[in-house]
C-alpha positions in Angstrom: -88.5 -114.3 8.5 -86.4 -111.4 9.3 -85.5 -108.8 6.8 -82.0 -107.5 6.3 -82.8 -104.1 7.8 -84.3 -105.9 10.5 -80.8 -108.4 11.3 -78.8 -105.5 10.7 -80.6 -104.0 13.6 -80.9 -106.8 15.9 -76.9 -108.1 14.9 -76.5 -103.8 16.5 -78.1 -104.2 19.7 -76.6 -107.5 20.1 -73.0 -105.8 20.1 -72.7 -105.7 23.7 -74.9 -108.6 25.6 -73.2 -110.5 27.0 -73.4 -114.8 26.1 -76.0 -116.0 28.6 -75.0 -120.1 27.8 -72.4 -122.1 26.2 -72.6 -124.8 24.1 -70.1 -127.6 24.9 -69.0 -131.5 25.0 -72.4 -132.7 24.5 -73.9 -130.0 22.3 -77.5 -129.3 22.1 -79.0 -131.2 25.2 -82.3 -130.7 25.8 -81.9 -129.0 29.4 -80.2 -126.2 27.3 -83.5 -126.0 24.7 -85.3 -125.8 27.6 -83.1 -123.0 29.7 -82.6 -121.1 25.9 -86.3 -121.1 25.3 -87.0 -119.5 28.8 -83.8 -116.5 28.0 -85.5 -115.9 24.9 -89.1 -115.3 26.7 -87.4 -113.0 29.0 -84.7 -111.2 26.8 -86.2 -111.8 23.2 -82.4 -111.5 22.0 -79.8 -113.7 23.1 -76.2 -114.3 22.2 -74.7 -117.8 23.0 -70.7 -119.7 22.9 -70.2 -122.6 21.2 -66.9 -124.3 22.8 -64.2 -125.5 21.0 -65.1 -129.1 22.6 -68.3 -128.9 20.6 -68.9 -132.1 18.1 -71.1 -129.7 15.6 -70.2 -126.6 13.8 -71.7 -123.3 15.0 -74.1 -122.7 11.9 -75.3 -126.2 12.6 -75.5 -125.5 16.5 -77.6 -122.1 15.5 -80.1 -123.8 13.0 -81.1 -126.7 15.2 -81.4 -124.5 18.6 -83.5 -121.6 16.4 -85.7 -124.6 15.0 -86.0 -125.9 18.5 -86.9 -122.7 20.1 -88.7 -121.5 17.2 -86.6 -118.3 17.1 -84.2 -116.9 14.0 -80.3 -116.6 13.9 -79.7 -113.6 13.4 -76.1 -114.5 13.4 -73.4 -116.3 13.7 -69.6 -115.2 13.5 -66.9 -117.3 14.8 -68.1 -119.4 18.0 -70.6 -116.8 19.0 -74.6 -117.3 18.0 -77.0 -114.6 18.3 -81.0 -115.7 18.2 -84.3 -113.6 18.3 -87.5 -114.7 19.0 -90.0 -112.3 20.1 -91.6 -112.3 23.5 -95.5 -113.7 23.5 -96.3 -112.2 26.6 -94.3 -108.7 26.9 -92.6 -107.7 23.6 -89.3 -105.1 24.7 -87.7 -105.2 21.2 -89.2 -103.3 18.4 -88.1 -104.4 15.2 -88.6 -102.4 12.4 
C-alpha cells in the first residue's frame, strides 16, 4: 500500500509521461495485461487512456488492471489511469 506522501509523489512525476496504451471497445483483454505488465517492468510508472468506446468505468478499468498486474493506482482522473508497480529486477523510482 502506498502512502499519501508517497501518491502525491508518484501522481507528480506522472505529470508529464506520456499514455503508453489505451483502453478501448473491448476493455481489459488479456494481450493488454500482458503488454501493461511488461511497461510496468520497464518504466515502474505508467499512465494509460481509457476511450470513450470503453464498456467499464475508468476506476473499474484501474482496479482490475492493478489487480492483474499486481501494481497500485495511483490515480485516476477523468479517462486517464496512472499505475505503479515497482521494478523486481532494476528499481529507477525511489519512493519515499
Amino acid at each position: 500500500m502506498l502512502t499519501s506522501r508517497q501518491r502525491a509523489s508518484l501522481r507528480a512525476m506522472a505529470n508529464n509521461l506520456e499514455p503508453v496504451a489505451q483502453v478501448g471497445r473491448q476493455g481489459v483483454t488479456p494481450e493488454q495485461v500482458r503488454s501493461l505488465d511488461e511497461a510496468l517492468e520497464a518504466r515502474e510508472l505508467i499512465k494509460l487512456t481509457v476511450l470513450k468506446n470503453c464498456p467499464d468505468e475508468p476506476e473499474s478499468v484501474a482496479e482490475t488492471l492493478a489487480g492483474r498486474t499486481r501494481s497500485e493506482a495511483v490515480q485516476v482522473i477523468g479517462n486517464k489511469i496512472v499505475l505503479y508497480r515497482k521494478s523486481r529486477t532494476k528499481p529507477a523510482i525511489e519512493v519515499k
